[in-house]
C-alpha positions as CSV (number, residue, x, y, z in Angstrom):
1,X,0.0,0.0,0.0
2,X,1.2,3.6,-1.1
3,X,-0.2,6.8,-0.5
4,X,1.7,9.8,-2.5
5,X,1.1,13.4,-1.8
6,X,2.1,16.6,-4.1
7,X,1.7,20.1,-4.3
8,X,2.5,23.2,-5.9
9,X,2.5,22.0,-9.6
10,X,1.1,25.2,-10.7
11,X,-0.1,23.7,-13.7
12,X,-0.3,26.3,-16.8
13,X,-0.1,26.6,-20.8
14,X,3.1,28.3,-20.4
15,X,5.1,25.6,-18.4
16,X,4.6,22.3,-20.5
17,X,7.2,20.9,-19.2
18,X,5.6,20.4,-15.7
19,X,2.3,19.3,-17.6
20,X,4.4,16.3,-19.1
21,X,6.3,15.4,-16.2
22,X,2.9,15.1,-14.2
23,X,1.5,13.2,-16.4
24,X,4.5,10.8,-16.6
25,X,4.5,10.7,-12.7
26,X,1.0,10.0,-12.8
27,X,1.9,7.3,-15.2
28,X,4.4,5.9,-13.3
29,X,3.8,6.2,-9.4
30,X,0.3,6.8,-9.1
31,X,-1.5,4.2,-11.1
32,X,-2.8,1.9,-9.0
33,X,-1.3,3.0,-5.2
34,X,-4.3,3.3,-2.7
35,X,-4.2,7.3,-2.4
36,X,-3.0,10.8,-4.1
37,X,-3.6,13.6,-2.5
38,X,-2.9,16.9,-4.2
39,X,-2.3,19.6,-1.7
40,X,-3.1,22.8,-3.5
41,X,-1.8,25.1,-6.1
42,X,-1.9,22.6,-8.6
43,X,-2.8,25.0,-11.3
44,X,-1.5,28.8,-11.6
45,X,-5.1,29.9,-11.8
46,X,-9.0,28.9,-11.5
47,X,-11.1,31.1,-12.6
48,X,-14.7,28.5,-12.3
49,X,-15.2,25.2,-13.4
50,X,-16.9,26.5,-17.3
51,X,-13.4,27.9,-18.2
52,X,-12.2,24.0,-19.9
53,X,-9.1,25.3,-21.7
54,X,-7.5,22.1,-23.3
55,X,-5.2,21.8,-20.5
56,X,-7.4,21.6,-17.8
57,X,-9.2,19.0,-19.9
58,X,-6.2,16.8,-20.4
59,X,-5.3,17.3,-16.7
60,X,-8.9,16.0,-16.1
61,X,-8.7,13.1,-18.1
62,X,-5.6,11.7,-17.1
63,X,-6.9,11.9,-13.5
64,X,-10.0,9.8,-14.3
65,X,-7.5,7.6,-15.4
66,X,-5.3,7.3,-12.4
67,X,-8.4,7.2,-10.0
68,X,-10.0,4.4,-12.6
69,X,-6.9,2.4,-11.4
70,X,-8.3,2.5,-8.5
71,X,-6.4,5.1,-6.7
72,X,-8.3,7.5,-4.8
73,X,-8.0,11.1,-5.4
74,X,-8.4,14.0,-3.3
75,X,-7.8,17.9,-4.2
76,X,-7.0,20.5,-1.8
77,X,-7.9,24.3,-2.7
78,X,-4.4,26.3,-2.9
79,X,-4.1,30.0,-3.4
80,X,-4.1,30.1,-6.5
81,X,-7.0,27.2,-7.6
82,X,-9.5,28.2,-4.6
83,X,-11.8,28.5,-7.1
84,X,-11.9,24.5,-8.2
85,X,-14.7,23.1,-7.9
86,X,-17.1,20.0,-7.7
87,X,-17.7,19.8,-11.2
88,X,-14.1,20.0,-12.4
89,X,-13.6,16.7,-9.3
90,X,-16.3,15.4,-11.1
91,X,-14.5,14.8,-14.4
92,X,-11.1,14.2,-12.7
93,X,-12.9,11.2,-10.3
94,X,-11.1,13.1,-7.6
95,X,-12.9,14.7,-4.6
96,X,-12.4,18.0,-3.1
97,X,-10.8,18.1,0.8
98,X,-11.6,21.0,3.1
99,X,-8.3,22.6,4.6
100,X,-7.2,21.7,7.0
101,X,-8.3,17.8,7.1
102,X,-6.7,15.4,9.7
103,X,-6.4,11.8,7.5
104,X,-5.6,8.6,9.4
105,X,-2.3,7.9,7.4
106,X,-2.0,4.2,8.1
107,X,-2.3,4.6,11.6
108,X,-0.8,8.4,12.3
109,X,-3.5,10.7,12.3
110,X,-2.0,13.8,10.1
111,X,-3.1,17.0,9.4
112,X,-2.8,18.5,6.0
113,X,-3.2,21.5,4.6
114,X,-1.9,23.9,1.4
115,X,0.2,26.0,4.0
116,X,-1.0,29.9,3.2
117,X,-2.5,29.7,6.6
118,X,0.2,29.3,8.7
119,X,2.0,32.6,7.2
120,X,0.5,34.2,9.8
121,X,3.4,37.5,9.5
122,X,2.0,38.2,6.2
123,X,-1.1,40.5,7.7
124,X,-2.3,41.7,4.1
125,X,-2.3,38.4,2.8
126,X,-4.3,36.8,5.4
127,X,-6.8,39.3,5.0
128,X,-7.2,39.0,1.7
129,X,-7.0,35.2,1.8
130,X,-10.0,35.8,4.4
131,X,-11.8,37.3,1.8
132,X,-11.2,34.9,-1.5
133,X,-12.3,31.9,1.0
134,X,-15.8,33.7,1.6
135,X,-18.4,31.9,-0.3
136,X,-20.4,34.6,-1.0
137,X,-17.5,36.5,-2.6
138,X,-16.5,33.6,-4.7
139,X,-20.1,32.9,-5.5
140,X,-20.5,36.9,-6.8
141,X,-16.9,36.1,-8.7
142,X,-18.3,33.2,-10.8
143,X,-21.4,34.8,-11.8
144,X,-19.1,37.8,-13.8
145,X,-18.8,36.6,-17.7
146,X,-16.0,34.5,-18.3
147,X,-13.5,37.0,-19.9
148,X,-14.1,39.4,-17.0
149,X,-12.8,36.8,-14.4
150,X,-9.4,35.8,-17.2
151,X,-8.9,39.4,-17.0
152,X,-9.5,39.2,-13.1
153,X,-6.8,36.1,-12.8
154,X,-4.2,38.2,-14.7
155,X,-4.5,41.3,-12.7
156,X,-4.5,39.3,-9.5
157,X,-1.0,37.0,-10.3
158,X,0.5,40.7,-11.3
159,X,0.0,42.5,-8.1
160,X,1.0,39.4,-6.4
161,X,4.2,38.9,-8.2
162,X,4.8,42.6,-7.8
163,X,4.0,42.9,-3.7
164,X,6.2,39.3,-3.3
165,X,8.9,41.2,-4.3
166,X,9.2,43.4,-1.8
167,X,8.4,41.4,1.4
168,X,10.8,39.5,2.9
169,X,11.6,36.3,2.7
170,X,10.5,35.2,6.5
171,X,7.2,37.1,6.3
172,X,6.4,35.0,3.1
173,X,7.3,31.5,5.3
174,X,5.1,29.6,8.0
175,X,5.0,31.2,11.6
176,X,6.3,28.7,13.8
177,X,3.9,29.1,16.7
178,X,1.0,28.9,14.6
179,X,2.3,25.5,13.2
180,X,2.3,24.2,16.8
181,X,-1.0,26.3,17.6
182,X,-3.0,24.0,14.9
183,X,-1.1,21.0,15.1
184,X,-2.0,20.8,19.0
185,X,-5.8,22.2,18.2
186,X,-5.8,19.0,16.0
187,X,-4.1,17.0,18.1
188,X,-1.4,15.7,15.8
189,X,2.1,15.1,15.5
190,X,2.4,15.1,12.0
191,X,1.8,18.2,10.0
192,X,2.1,17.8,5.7
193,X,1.8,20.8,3.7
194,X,3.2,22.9,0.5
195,X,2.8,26.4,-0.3
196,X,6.0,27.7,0.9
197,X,8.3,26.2,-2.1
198,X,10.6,25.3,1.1
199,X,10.6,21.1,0.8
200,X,11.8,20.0,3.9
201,X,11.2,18.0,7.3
202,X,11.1,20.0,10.1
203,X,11.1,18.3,14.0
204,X,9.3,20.2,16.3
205,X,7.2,19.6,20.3
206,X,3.5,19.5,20.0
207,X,1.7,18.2,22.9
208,X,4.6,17.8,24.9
209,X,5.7,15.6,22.7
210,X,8.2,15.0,19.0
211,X,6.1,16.0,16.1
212,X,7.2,16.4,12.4
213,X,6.1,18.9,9.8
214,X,6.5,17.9,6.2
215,X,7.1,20.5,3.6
216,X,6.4,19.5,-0.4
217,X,8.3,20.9,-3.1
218,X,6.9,23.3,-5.8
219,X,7.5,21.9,-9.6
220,X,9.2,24.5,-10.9
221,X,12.7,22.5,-11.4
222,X,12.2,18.9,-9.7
223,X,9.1,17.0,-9.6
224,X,8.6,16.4,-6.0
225,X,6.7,14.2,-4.1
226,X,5.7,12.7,-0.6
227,X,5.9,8.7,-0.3
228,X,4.4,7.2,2.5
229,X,3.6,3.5,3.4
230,X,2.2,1.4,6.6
231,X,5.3,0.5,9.0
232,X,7.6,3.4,7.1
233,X,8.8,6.8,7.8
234,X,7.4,9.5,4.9
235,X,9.6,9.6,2.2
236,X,10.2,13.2,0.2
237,X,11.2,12.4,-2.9
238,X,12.8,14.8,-5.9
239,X,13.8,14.2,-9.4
240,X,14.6,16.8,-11.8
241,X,11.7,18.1,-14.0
């Protein structure tokens, strides 16, 4: 039994590079192991489930095919996909997984999540990110025309790319207190997220006792990737892209 977890592909018709080396991975790793989780950010942008650009469409089909191989699929919401939704899972036979979620991984329960949340320095993200989680504001976004919300999706990855610039580099990384703060509210002692394009394992105390936090890798030079089996320590993998 397998269970392989991924993040930060940021999936887009510029990088087709990343879309072929996911779709090898898929290929070769994920067909047929009992789980894949995808942990958020795996495409640059979402602007609703009626965009269906060819990409998101081939992305979709070779997921039915994975999870039609009887691996189970499940899709976290990043900060740059929040906007993925149930009928996109749908065509992808992958479901959609609130964060955070605490998963019995063969006997550890472990919390996941995409990761923005714990960057708790970064004030005028986390009240934006407040914001883009509302329902109702995501529910008024969808129902603008199509182009609007392309036009909306390019605006929004400029002022990022633009404010990211300027911050610095620990504001834009996990607060360590809040890591302990939800890992302790969850009970855990295994935290496994993405987000911060920092792949790593980090030992920690939660509880009064060892915990772990596992950071995946973004796929912007490796393909990365978390392998974890019953009886085994989590294994982060890398290979170049």
């Amino acid at each position: 039994m397998t269970t392989l977890f991924i993040s930060d592909l940021h999936l887009e018709e510029s990088r087709p590079d990343i879309t072929e080396a996911f779709l090898g991975f898929l290929k070769e790793k994920a067909h047929g192991v009992e789980q894949l989780y995808i942990l958020g950010d795996f495409f640059e942008a979402w602007i609703g489930d009626d965009e269906r650009t060819p990409l998101q469409e081939q992305i979709a089909a070779a997921l039915r095919a994975v999870s039609e191989s009887g691996t189970e699929i499940f899709l976290m919401h990043g900060n740059r996909d929040f906007l993925i939704g149930h009928d996109f899972c749908d065509r992808a036979g992958a479901t959609l997984l609130d964060d955070p979620t605490v998963v019995d991984l063969y006997g550890t329960p472990t919390l996941l999540m995409h990761g923005d949340s714990l960057c708790t320095a970064d004030v005028e993200y986390q009240k934006f990110r407040t914001n883009m989680r509302n329902p109702q504001w995501q529910q008024m976004i969808l129902q603008r025309p199509l182009a609007d919300r392309q036009q909306m999706a390019r605006q929004l990855r400029e002022i990022s790319m633009a404010k990211n610039q300027g911050k610095a580099e620990t504001i834009m990384d996990v607060t360590p207190e809040e890591v302990v703060k939800d890992m302790e509210a969850h009970g855990v002692q295994r935290l496994i997220h993405g987000h911060t394009h920092r792949p790593a394992e980090h030992h920690l105390q939660a509880n009064g006792q060892p915990a772990k936090r596992i950071v995946l890798g973004d796929w912007d030079t490796h393909v990365w990737w978390l392998d974890v089996q019953p009886g085994q320590e989590p294994v982060l993998n890398k290979q170049p892209l």
